[in-house]
N, C-alpha and C positions, 0 to 999 in steps of 0.2 A: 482439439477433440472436445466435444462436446456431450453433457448428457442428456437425462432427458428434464430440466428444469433446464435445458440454454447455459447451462455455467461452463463458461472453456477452463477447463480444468490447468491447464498452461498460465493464461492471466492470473487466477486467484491464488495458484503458487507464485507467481512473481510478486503481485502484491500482498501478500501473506510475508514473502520473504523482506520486501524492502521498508514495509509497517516496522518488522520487528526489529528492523536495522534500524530504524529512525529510532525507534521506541530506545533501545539498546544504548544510544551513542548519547543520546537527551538524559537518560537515566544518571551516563557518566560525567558529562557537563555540566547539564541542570544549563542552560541554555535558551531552551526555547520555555514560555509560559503554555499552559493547557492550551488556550485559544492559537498560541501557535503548531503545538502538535497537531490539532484540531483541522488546522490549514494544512499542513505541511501531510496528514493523511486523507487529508478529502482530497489533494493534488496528487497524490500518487493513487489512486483507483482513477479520477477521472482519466489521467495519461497515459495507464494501462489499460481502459477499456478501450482507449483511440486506435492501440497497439494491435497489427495484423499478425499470427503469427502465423 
């Protein structure tokens, strides 16, 4: 579903959800450096915008 700015409301919740999963697990590891979160959330919006639902 979409509104009226084109946002499907479904993708931006899934990637809202899996950001803050990343975000979340990095905080407890400490793991990844900025520039990798950097990658690791520019590759979760591009892979949900491919996503049909």
């Amino acid at each position: 579903m979409s509104n009226e700015n084109g946002i499907n409301e479904k993708k931006l919740s899934a990637m809202m959800y899996k950001i803050l999963e990343a975000e979340e697990q990095n905080l407890r590891t400490r793991a990844k450096t900025n520039d990798d979160m950097v990658e690791t959330i520019r590759r979760i919006i591009m892979d949900e915008t491919r996503k049909n639902y």
